[in-house]
N, C-alpha and C positions, 0 to 999 in steps of 0.2 A: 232388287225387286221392283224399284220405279216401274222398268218399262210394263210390268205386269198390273199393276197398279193404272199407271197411265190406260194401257188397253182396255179395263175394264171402265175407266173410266171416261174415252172414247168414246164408248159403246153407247154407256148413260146415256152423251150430250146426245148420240144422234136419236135414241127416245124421246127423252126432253125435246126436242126440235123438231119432232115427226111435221108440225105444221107453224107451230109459231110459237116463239117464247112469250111467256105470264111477264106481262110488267109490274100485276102485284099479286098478291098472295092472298084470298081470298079463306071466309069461314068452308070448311072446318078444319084446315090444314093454318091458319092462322093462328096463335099463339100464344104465349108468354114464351122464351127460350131460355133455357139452360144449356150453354155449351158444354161440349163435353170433348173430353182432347183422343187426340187419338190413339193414344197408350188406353185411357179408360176404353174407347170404343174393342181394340182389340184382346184387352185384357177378360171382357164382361164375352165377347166373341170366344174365345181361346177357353174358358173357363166351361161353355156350355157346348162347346165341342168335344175335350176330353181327351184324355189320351189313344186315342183309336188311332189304330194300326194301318197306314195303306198295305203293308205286306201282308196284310192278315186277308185280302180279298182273294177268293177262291174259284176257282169255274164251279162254277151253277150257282152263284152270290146273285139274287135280283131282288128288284122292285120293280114296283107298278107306282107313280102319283101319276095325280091329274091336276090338270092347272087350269082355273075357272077366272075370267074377267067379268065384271060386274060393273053398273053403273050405278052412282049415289041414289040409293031408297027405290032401288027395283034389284029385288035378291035373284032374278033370274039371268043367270049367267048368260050373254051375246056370244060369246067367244068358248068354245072348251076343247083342253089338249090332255088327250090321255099318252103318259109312254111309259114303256117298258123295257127295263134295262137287265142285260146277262150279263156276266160274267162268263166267256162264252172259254178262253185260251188265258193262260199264265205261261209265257217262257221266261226259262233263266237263263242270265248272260252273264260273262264275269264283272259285271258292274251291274247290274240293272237288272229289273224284272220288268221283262213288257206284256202288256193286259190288252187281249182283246174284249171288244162288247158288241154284243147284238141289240141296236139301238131301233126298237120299236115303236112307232108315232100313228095316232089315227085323231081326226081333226072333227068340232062340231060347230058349225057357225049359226046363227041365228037359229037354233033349233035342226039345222039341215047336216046329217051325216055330210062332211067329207072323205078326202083322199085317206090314203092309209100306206104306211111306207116301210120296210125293213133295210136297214143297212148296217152296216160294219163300220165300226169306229174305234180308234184305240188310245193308247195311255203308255208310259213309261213311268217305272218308278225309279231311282235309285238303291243300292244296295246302303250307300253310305251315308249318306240323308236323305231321308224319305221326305222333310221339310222342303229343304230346293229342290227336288225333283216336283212336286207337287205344285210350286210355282212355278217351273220351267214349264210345265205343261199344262199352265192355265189357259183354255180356250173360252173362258165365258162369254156366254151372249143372253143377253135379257132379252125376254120375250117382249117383241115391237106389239104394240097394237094392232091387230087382223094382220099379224105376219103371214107370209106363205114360203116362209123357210125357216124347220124347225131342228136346231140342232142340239146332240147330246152335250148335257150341262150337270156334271155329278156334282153332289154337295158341299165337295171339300173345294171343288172352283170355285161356287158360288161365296162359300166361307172366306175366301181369302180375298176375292173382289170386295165385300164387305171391311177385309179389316184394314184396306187400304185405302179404301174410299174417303176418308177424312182425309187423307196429306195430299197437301197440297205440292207440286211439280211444277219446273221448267219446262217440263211437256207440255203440262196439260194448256199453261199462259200462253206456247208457241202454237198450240193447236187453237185456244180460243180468237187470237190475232190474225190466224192463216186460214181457219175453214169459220169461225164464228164473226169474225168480222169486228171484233169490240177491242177496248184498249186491253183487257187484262177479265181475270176470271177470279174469283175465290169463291174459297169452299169453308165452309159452316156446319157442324155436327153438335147437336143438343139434343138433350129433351131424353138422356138414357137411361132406362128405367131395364131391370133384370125383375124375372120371376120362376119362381117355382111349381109346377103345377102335375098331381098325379094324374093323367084321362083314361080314359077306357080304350083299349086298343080299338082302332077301325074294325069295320064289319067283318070283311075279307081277313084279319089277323086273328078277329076271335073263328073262324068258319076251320083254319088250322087245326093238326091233330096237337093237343096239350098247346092252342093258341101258340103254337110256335118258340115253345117254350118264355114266354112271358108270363112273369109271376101274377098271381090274379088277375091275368088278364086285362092288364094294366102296361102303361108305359108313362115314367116318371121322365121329365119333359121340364128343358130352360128356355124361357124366352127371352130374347134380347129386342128391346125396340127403340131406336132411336132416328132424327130426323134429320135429312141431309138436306143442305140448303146450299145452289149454286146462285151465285150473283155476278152478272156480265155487268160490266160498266164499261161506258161509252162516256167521256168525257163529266160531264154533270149528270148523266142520267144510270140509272140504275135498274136490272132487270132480274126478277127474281125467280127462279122454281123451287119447292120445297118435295118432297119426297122422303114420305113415312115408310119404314122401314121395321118388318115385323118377323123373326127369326125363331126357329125351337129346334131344341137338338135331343135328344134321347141319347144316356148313356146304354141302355136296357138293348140296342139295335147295334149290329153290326156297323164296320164300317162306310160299305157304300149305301146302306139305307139308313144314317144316323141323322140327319136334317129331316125332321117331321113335317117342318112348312118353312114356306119361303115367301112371304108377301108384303108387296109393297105398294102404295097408294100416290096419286097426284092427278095435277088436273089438268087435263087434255083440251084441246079445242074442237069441238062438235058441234057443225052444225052453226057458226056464228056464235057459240055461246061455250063458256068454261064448263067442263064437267066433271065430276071427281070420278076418276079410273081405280076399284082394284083390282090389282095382279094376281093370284094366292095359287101358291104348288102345295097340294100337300100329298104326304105319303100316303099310299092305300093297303099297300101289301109288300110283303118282303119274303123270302127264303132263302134260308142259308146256304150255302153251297158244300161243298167238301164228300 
C-alpha cells in the first residue's frame, strides 16, 4: 500500500507548493504538539468509518456535497464546488465487481456561476477483498486552490489517503530530493482528538420522504482531527507546513455517502502575504439506490 500512500501524498506536496513553501508556522495553525503515531491516526480513522460495505453500493446510490474555500475571518466562500455522484452501472465478473458513476461538477468562483460538466468515471472492487481493491483504486486528488480540473474523489479514497498520510517512505525522501530540491523530508502527525456528535440532518435530507429513513432526523456523526506537519530540510535550515485536518463519518449513511465532511486548513501565500485557506466538503444529500 506504500505506493498509494506515496500518491496521495505527492498530491499534498504539489498543494503545499502551489507558490512557495512556509519557512515557519505562524498563529493560528501554531501550537503546542501532541504526536500521535500512525496506528493511533488509522485506528481513530478505521473506527469512525465503520464497517461499511463497498459491495453494498447499488445503481441509483448518490450524493450531492459541495466544497466551499474560505479565507481566515471572511465566512464568504471565493471558491465553491458542487458535485454529484450515481451510481450509474454494477457488473459482475468472476473476480470483481465494476462500478460505473455519473460524476457531475458545476463550479462558483468569486460569486460568478462557472462551467458545469458531466462525465463517466468508474471503480473496481474485488470479490475477495474488498480492502485491496479499494486501495488498488485509489485515485485521490485534493482540491488545488482555484483548480480548473475537477475530478471524482469518493469517501473511502479520501479515507485511506488520510490513514496513510503519517508514514513516512523511501518514495516520498526520493520525491522530496528529485522534484522538492532539499536533503530529506519528514512527516509529523499530532494533535488527535475524536468526537462524538448527534446533528440535524442537512436541509435537502430532511426535504426526503420519512428524511430518507434517518431516525429523528438526525445523523449520529465521528469526527477525527488531527495535524499533519511536513518539514523539508536543506542542510541547517528547516522548512515547515502544517495542515489541520478535520473528518466525520456517519454510520446512519450508506456507504458511498458515509464521510459527512472532509476539511482541511493551512496557509497559502496571497498576494505577498500568508493567509489561512479552508477547504471543507460536506455532504448535502444522498439516496439510496436499489
Amino acid at each position: 500500500m506504500g505506493f498509494y500512500m506515496t500518491t496521495w501524498l505527492k498530491l499534498t506536496l504539489l498543494t503545499l507548493t502551489v507558490s512557495s513553501l512556509v519557512s515557519c508556522i505562524k498563529e493560528p495553525l501554531q501550537e503546542e504538539e501532541s504526536p500521535a503515531t500512525v496506528a493511533e491516526v488509522q485506528s481513530a480513522l478505521s473506527e469512525g468509518w465503520g464497517s461499511a460495505d463497498p459491495l453494498s453500493m447499488t445503481p441509483n446510490d448518490f450524493l450531492f456535497q459541495e466544497t466551499e474555500q474560505t479565507l481566515e475571518n471572511n465566512p464568504n466562500p471565493f471558491f465553491v464546488l458542487q458535485e454529484g455522484i450515481t451510481v450509474s452501472k454494477k457488473e459482475e465478473t468472476a473476480t470483481e465487481y465494476l462500478y460505473s458513476f455519473l460524476y457531475q461538477s458545476k463550479v462558483y468562483k468569486q460569486g460568478e456561476e462557472g462551467k458545469e460538466s458531466t462525465r463517466e468515471d468508474h471503480r473496481s472492487v474485488t470479490k475477495a477483498d474488498p480492502a485491496v481493491a479499494m486501495a488498488k483504486n485509489l485515485r485521490a486528488n485534493e482540491l488545488k486552490t482555484l483548480a480548473d480540473d475537477y475530478q471524482m474523489t469518493l469517501g473511502y479514497e479520501r479515507l485511506y489517503g488520510l490513514a496513510y498520510a503519517c508514514l513516512k517512505s523511501d518514495a516520498l525522501d526520493k520525491y522530496c530530493k528529485e522534484q522538492l530540491k532539499v536533503d530529506s523530508c519528514e512527516i509529523q502527525c499530532s494533535n488527535l482528538k475524536v468526537s462524538d456528535v448527534i446533528r440535524p440532518a442537512p436541509d435537502l435530507m430532511k426535504s426526503q420522504p420519512d428524511c430518507g429513513g434517518l431516525t429523528d432526523c438526525s445523523l449520529r456523526t465521528k469526527t477525527v482531527n488531527f495535524d499533519w506537519t511536513l518539514a523539508l530540510k536543506s542542510g541547517e535550515s528547516v522548512e515547515k507546513q502544517k495542515v489541520n485536518y478535520s473528518v466525520s463519518f456517519s454510520p446512519d449513511l450508506p456507504f458511498l455517502s458515509r464521510m459527512t465532511e472532509y476539511c482541511f486548513r493551512q496557509l497559502y501565500p496571497v498576494q505577498n502575504q500568508k493567509v489561512l485557506v479552508t477547504t471543507c466538503t460536506k455532504l448535502k444529500n444522498f439516496k439510496r439506490g436499489g
